[in-house]
C-alpha positions, 0 to 999 in steps of 0.5 A: 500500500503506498504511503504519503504525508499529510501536508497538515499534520505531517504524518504518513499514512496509506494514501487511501486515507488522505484526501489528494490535491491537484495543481493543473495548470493554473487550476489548483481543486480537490481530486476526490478519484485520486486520479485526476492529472497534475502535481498532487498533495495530500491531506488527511480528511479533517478540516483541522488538517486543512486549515493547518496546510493552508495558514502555514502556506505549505500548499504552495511550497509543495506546488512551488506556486502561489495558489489563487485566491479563487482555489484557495475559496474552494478549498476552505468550502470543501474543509467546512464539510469535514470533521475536526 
């Protein structure tokens, strides 16, 4: 089973339990199939995690980018689904 490290918490688990984010173009979403083209970066499935990951600015040093403020709205929306 392939393991990756949550960009939140840092901690490395099976990457069936982390949730995948993908940066395509200049498109940064969330990539629930695990499949979907481009540079991916994972975090656990806990809005905790998330909030973490983007306070600290550690998705766009994964990506090497700035991440746009648009994407940046979607992935707060998507972290208010999610449990603490």
């Amino acid at each position: 089973m392939p393991k990756r490290t949550c960009l939140g918490c840092r901690q490395v688990r099976p990457k069936a339990e982390l949730t995948r984010i993908v940066k395509r173009s200049d498109v940064v979403e969330v990539d629930l199939t695990g499949s979907k083209p481009g540079r991916g970066a994972y975090i656990c499935k806990s809005a905790g995690c998330l909030d973490k990951m983007l306070s600290e600015g550690r998705l766009a040093r994964s990506f090497k980018a700035q991440v746009a403020k648009q994407d940046l709205e979607k992935l707060v929306k998507y972290a208010s689904k999610l449990e603490n």
